[in-house]
KEMIKOL-200048 format. One record per residue (C-alpha): residue in one letter; x, y, z. Coordinates in steps of 0.2 Angstrom, whole numbers, plus 5000, padded with zeros to 4 digits. Layout:
AXYZ...
//
This chain:
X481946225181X482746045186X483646015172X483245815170X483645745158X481945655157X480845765160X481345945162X480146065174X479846205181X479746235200X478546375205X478546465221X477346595229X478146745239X477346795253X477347005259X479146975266X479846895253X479846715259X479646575247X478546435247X478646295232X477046265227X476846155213X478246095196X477446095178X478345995164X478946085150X478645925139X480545925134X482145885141X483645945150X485345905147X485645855167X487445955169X487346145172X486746255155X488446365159X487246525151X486246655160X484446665154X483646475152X482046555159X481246725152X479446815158X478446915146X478547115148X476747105154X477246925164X475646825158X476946705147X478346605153X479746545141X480746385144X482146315136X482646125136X484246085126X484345895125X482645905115X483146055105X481446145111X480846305120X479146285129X478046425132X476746455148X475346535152X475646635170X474246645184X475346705199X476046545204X475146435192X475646375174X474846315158X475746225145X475246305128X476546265114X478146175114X479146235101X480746195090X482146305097X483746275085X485246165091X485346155110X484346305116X485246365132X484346525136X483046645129X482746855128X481046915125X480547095119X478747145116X478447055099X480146965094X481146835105X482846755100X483646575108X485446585110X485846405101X487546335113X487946175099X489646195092X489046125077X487646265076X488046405088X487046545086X485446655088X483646585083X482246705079X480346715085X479046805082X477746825098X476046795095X474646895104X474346725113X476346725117X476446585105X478246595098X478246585077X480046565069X480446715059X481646595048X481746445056X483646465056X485146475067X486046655064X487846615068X488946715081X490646755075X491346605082X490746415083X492046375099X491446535109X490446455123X489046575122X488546635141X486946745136X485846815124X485046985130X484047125119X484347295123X482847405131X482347475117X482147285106X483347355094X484747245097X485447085104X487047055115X488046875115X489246825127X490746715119X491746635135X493146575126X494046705115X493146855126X492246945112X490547005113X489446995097X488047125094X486547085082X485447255076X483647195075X482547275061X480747315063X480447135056X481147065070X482547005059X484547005066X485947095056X487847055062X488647015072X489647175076X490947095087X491947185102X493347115113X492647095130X493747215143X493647055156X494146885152X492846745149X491246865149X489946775155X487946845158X487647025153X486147135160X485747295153X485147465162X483747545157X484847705152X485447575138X486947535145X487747355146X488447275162X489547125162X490246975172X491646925167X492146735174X494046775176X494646605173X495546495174X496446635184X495746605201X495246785213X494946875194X493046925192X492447075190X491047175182X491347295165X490247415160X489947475140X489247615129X488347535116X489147645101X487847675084X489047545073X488747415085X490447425093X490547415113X491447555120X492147535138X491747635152X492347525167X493647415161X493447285174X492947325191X493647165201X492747095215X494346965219X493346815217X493246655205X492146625194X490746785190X489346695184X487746795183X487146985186X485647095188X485547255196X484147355207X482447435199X483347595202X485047545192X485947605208X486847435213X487047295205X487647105208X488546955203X488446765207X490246705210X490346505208X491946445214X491846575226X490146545234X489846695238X488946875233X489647015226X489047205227X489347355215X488847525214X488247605198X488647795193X487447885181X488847895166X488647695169X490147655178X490447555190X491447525208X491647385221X490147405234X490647235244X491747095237X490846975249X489147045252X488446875256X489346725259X488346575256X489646445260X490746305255X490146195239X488446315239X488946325219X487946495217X487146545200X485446625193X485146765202X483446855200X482547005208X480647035213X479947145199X479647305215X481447305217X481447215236X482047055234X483546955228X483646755228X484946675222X485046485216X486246385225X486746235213X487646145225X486246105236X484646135226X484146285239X483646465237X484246615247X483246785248X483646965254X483147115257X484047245249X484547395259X484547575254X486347565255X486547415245X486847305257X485847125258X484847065273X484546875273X482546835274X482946645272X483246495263X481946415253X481546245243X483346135250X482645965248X481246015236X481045985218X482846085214X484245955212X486046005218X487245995206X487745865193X489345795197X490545855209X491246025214X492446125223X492446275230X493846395231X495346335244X494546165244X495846135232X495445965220X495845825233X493945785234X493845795214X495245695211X494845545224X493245495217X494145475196X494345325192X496345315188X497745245201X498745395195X497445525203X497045455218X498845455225X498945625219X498045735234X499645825240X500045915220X499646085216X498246125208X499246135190X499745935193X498245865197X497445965181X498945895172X498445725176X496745725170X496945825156X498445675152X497045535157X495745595144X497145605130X497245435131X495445385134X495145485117X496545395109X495545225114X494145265106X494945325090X496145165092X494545045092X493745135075X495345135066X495344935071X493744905065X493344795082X491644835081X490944765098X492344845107X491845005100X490244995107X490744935122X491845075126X490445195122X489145145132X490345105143X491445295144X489645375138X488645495149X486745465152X486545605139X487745585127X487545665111X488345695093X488145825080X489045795062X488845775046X488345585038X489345525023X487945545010X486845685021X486545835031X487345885048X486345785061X486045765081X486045565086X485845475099X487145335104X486645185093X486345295077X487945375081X488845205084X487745125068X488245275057X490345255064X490345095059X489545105043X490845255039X492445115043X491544985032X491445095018X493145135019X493844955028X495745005026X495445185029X496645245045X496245425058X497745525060X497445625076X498545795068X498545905086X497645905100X497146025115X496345975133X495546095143X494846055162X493646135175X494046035190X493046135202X491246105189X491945935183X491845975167X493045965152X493345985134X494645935118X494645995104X495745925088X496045905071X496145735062X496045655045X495645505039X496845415025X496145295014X496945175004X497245204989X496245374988X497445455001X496645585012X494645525011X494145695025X494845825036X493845885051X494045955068X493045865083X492545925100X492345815114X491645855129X491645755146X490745765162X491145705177X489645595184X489645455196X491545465200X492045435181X492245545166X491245515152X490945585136X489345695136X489345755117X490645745100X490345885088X491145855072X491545995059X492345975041X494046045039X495346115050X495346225065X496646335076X496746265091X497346405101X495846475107
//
């Protein structure tokens, strides 16, 4: 998919006998994308029998479903999907969205028709043992008994039984033997493979491998095998569960691994393809005879194919659809050794610009310092009540797609665009005109080399007389785009949070 924010679509290609690609056509899925990288594994999913396509688009909150006929689609239903749908498992008669909102982060349920129309089985988000874990997948087992989430932050993984019904039971959750799991693929012996990211330690991805125990608890067979590169990011393995692969963002390159029977595994090749500086690598995805591999590069919009060797090994056949209908990456990137410099000349702050000789740390220390006090400008204007500022500073400091999820005064939580948030922010200060926020802690986590970042921090708000009026904990996050950080979303949850995580 393209990810636009206007109109999300899917970019079909025909293969020819030797595995070349040709783009052949793109179909809107009739929703929209969020126009920054989903950070998941999984935004597409085929049918078991491939005659239906399964699309997710978070910024509209919807999955769209396709009719396949080889290369050519057929929009038949667009769908709710939960709170920002980032990626989608289907198994026979049941499918469930992994839901990547903070203020909804979770699992959604589908029934599948005979026609491949998707029916909710509740019509509600299932949460995942946290609501800061920063999902990266959503996979069902072989057998359709169970589903597996990812949660980057923390490390856990949470395991959902599913019941005949199709309905989910858990989660079960399990520390993850790797830092920052990210995508997950299983065999078809049952057991579970993992990348894990590794960061923000640079040169620590690696792949661990799990038996899947009957409570629901994930019991280690590889701990970690370590591929010495940054930023594991997606794996599949061969039709014959012999060899698998990861997508290594930061790194740009491809990593090999070997699979034993008991479902272990070892480093096949650290670098089994290098696909070059700023290439940004993500989905991976293999031909259903086993043949092929193509790997997305996000950093210039292409697709790389191989042949995979008896051994293992991968033989390029090629680079397909650069300059197509695939964008490159939103924003800017970095790969590893390129250090920030190029990052950090394009910000929009004196400070950073005179800052390419710092370590890595420094210049992460400067933004993370610039962002405090952009937030504390924001929170400064409400607490004024200067109205017109206030909005000028959003739409001013606000991505393309900015979005906010939290609760209204007198309602339910709810997703708004920027003039119902800024018309429900400044109806809050004139209910309560000598009201004052109080920003208690705050943390500030960057990815440079994605351009992406988020704080999260409690707050309350003190009124006069009433004293404390609410106490909540918000999430900001913010994007790099067009050489300036803005904020791409604000999730707002009652009470207060431990920011450790």
């Amino acid at each position: 998919m393209n990810n636009d924010p206007a109109d999300n679509r899917v970019v079909a290609f025909s293969r020819d006998g030797q595995g070349r690609l040709t783009q052949v056509a793109t179909y809107s899925t009739g929703g929209r994308g969020q126009g920054v990288d989903f950070d998941t594994q999984g935004g597409l999913a085929l049918s078991d029998d491939m005659k239906y396509l399964y699309a997710v688009s978070p910024a509209s909150d919807q999955i769209t479903v396709f009719e396949v006929h080889g290369s050519c689609l057929k929009r038949v239903q667009i769908v709710y999907g939960g709170d920002q749908p980032l990626a989608i498992t289907v198994k026979g008669r049941t499918a469930y969205v992994l839901d990547g909102s903070v203020a909804s982060t979770g699992i959604f349920g589908f029934h599948v028709q005979d026609d491949g129309q998707l029916q909710p089985i509740t019509n509600m988000t299932i949460p995942t043992s946290t609501p800061i874990g920063v999902p990266g997948t959503v996979l069902f087992a072989p057998d359709g008994k169970s589903v597996v989430v990812t949660n980057k932050v923390g490390s856990t993984l949470d395991y959902f039984s599913i019941d005949s019904a199709g309905n989910a039971h858990g989660p079960t959750t399990s520390p993850s033997s790797g830092q920052r799991p990210f995508a997950a693929w299983y065999t078809k012996a049952g057991k579970l493979l993992v990348v894990n990211s590794g960061l923000p330690i640079m040169m620590n991805s690696g792949v661990s491998t799990y038996n899947v125990e009957p409570s629901g608890m994930l019991a280690p067979i590889t701990k970690i095998a370590k591929d010495k590169q940054t930023d594991g990011c997606w794996i599949v393995s061969t039709k014959d569960d012999k060899y698998a692969y990861t997508a290594n963002f930061i790194s740009g390159t491809i990593s090999s691994f070997k699979l034993g029977y008991d479902g272990s595994a070892t480093v096949l090749e650290d670098v089994a393809v290098n696909q070059g500086n700023n290439s940004n690598p993500v989905d991976l995805s293999m031909s259903r005879d086993g043949k092929y591999l193509y790997n997305l590069l996000r950093g210039t919009g292409a697709i790389t194919g191989h042949a995979i060797q008896s051994d293992g090994s991968l033989k390029s056949i090629g680079i397909f659809g650069e300059g197509g209908a695939l964008p490159a990456m939103f924003g800017v990137s970095v790969t590893q050794g390129g250090k920030l410099s190029r990052l950090l000349s394009s910000m929009d702050t004196d400070a950073a610009t005179s800052t390419a000789s710092w370590d890595d740390g420094a210049m992460e220390g400067t933004i993370q310092a610039l962002l405090a006090a952009r937030l504390r400008d924001h929170f400064d204007a409400a607490a004024r009540g200067d109205f017109e500022s206030l909005r000028q500073l959003y739409r001013d400091e606000s991505a393309t797609n900015f979005s906010f999820h939290g609760r209204r005064p007198h309602g339910p939580d709810t997703l708004m665009g920027m003039d119902d948030f800024l018309d429900e922010l400044i109806s809050q200060r004139m209910e309560f005109p000598n009201s004052r926020i109080e920003i208690l802690d705050m943390t500030t986590t960057v990815d440079c080399e994605r351009g992406i970042a988020k704080q999260m921090l409690n707050y309350q708000v003190l009124g006069q007389p009433e004293g404390v009026v609410k106490k909540a904990v918000g999430i900001w996050k913010w994007v790099l785009e067009n050489g300036k950080w803005r904020v791409l979303s604000i999730n707002t949850l009652p009470g207060l949070g431990d920011l450790t995580q």
